[in-house]
N, C-alpha and C positions, 0 to 999 in steps of 0.2 A: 650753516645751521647745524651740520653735523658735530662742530665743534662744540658747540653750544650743549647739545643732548650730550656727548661723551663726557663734558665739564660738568651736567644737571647728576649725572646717572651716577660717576663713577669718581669723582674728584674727591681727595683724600683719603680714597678707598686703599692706599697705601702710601710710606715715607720713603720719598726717592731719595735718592744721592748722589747728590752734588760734585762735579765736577766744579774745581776753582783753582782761581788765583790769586799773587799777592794783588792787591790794590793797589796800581799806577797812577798817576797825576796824568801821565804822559799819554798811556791809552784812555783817553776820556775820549766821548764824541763830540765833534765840534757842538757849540754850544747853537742854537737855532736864532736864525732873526724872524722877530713875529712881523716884522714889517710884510714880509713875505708871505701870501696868504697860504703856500704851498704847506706851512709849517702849523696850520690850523687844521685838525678834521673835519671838523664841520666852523662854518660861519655861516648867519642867516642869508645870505647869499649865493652860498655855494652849497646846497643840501644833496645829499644823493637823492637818486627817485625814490629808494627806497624810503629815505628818512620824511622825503615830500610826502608818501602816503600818509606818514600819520602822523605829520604836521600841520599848524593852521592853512590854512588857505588864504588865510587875511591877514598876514604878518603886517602890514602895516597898522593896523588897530590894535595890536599886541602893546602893553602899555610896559610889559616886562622884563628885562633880560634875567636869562641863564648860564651862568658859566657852571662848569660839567669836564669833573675831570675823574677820569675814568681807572677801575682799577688796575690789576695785576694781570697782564698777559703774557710778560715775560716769564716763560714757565721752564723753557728748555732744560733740562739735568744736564745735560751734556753742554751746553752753552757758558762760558768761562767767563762772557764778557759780565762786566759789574754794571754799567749801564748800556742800553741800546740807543743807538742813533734816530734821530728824528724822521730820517728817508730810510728806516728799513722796511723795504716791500711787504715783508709776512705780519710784521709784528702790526705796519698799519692798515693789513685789509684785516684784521682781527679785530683794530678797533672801532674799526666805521659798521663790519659785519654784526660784531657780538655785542661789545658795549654799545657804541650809538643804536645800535637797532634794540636794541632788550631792555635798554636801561635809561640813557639821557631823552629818550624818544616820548616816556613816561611826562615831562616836561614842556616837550614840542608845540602842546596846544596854547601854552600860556603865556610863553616866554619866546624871546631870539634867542640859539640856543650858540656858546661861543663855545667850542671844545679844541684847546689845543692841543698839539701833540707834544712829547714832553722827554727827555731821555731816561726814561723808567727803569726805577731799579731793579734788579734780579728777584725774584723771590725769595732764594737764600739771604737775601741781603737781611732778614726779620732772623734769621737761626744765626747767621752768622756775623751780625752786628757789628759784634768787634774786632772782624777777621776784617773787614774791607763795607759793611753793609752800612754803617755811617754817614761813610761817605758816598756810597751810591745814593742813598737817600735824600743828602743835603745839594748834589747833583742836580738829580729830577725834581727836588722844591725849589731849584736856583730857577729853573726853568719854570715851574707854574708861577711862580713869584712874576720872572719876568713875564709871563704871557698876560697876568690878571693887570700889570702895570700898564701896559701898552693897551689893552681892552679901554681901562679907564682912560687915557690920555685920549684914547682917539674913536673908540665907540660909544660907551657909554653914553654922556651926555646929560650925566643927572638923573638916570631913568632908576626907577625901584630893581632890585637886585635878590635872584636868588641862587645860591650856593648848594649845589649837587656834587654830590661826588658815593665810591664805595671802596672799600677796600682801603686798596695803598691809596687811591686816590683821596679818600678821606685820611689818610695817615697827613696829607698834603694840606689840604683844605681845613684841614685844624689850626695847623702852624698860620694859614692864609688869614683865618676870621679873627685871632689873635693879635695879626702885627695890623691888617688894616682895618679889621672892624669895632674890634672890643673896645667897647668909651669913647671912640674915634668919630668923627664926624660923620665918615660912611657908613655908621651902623644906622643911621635914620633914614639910608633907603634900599637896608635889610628886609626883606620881604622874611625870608625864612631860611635856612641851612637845611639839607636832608642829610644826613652824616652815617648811613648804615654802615655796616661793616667793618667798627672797630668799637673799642669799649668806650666809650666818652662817659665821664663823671659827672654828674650833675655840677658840680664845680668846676668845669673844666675854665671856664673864662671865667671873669671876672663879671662883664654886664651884658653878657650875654647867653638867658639862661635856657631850659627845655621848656618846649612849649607843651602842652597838657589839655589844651581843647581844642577841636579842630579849627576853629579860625581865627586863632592866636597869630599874631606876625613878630616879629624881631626877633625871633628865638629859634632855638633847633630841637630837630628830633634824632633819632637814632636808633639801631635796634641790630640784633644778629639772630639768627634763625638759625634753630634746632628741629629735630624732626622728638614728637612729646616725648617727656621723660627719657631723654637724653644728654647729653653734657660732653664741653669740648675733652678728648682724649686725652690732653696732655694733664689740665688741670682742672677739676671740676667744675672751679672756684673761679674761674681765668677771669668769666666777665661779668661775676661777682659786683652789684653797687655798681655797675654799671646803668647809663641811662636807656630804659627799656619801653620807647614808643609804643604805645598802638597801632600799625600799618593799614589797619583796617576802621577805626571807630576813632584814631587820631585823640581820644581821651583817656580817663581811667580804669577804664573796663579792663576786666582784666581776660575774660573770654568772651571770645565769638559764636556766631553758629553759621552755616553754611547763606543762609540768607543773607549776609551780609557782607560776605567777601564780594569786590565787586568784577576782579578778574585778574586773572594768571596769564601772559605772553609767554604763549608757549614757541617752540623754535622753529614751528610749523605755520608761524605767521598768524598763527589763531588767539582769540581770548577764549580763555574757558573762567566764567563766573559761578559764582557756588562753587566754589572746586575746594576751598577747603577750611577749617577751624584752626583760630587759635589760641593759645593760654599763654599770660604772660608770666612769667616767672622774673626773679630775682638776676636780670642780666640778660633773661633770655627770651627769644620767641620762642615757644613749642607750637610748632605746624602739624595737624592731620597729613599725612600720606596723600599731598593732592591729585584730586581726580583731574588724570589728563594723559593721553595716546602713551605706552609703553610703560604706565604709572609702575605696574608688578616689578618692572627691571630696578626700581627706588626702594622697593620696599626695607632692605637691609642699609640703608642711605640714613647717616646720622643727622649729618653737616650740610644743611642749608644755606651756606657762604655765598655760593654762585650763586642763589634766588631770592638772594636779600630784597632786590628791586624789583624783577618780572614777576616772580612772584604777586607781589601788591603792583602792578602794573598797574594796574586799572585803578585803583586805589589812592594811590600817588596821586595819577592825574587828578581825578575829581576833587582831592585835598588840597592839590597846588594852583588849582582854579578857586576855590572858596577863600584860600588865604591872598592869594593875587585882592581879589574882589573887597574883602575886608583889608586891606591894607589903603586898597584906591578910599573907601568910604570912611576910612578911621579918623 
């Protein structure tokens, strides 16, 4: 949890640098077999306790699945490698710890939740693109590619389908709804995409477009969070015409009031509801300063990137219960 709070409080509160190398074919990590449940973080089978607390209890009623791939944990500056291995200790108690618990857990009540582990690109790999970051990229998609393949051949089973992800992981799950959903046969048991943390166009697919009332199905939402009257540093413009969900009213409102948020996952294990306002701008969420234990240490906090999801915790779920619901009754 501590991680979580130093990632809420203090993340891109400066530009590290980068320790690297050329880009090798030869140093890749072996690539994973999904057959092996070792190489999943979570499957509805295997939950940690902790993911059990605030999951169904009646997973066999759950008419839904979720696959949930998770963002950017590889952070290290001093870390050289371009992808991480599937069995690295640190990087996967990070993601059962931070992501599973803060983020794909939002999901837990509606869905079987499939989260595999993936050889994840560096985070330089976005700055340094054409230095080696391509290919890290096209790496960890070879692997969620492969993981959602093996889902469908041997769990799935036909069941309605909802597509989670933040960050890099949405960088992933874009390319994913693309090759197997868009026009595709498996778009008809498309529940919904949650897609925060990168720009998506309202154009971005083809027939597959942004949903706009809360219990819309076959379509996606998406959004990035600012703290109000703020803007990303590099470019102001950056996510610009970008598609800019509601996380909170899931329509076209364009602001909130505190009555209406329905709660914050903080890393304290806690919800805090009412905790904060939003206005939606051109690209952007702008968030009030949410009320929650250590709030003061935020105040100077632009970039609401890590609380795309916990943030609207509470929010999520009650949305992705209403769309599940209308999808079974459409």
């Amino acid at each position: 949890m501590y991680i979580l709070i130093v990632l809420f409080i203090i993340a891109n509160s400066c530009k590290p640098i980068y320790k690297t190398q050329t880009f090798k074919n030869n140093a890749v990590p072996l690539a994973p077999n999904y057959e092996q449940e070792q190489n999943w973080a979570e499957l509805p089978w295997t939950y940690s306790e902790e993911l059990q607390a605030l999951a169904s209890q009646e997973q066999d009623t759950l008419m839904a699945d979720v696959f949930y791939v998770y963002p950017t944990l590889f952070l290290d500056a001093k870390d050289t490698r371009w992808n991480i291995p599937v069995d690295d200790a640190v990087q996967n108690k990070k993601v059962i710890n931070t992501a599973v618990q803060f983020q794909a857990s939002a999901w837990a009540t509606v869905g079987k939740l499939y989260v595999p582990y993936y050889r994840q690109a560096h985070i330089r790999s976005y700055t340094m693109y054409n230095e080696g970051g391509e290919q890290a990229f096209e790496i960890a998609y070879t692997d969620v590619k492969a993981a959602f393949e093996f889902y469908l051949k041997h769990y799935n089973k036909g069941r309605p389908i909802i597509i989670a992800s933040h960050s890099q992981g949405t960088t992933h799950t874009r390319r994913l709804l693309k090759e197997f959903f868009d026009g595709a046969d498996l778009q008809k048991q498309l529940i919904a995409a949650y897609l925060p943390g990168m720009g998506i166009h309202p154009n971005e697919f083809a027939n597959i477009k942004p949903m706009i009332t809360p219990d819309e199905t076959g379509g996606f939402v998406s959004w990035n969070t600012y703290k109000k009257n703020t803007y990303p540093k590099k470019d102001k413009n950056w996510f610009k015409g970008s598609v800019t969900s509601n996380p909170i009213t899931w329509d076209t409102n364009r602001i909130t009031t505190r009555d209406q948020h329905k709660g914050f996952l903080y890393s304290n294990g806690k919800l805090y509801d009412k905790a904060l306002t939003i206005t939606i701008t051109d690209g952007l969420v702008w968030t009030s300063l949410p009320h929650f234990p250590l709030r003061l240490f935020a105040i100077f906090k632009k970039n609401y990137h890590v609380g795309d999801i916990n943030l609207f915790w509470q929010d999520i779920r009650d949305n992705a219960k209403l769309r599940v619901r209308s999808w079974e009754y459409k």
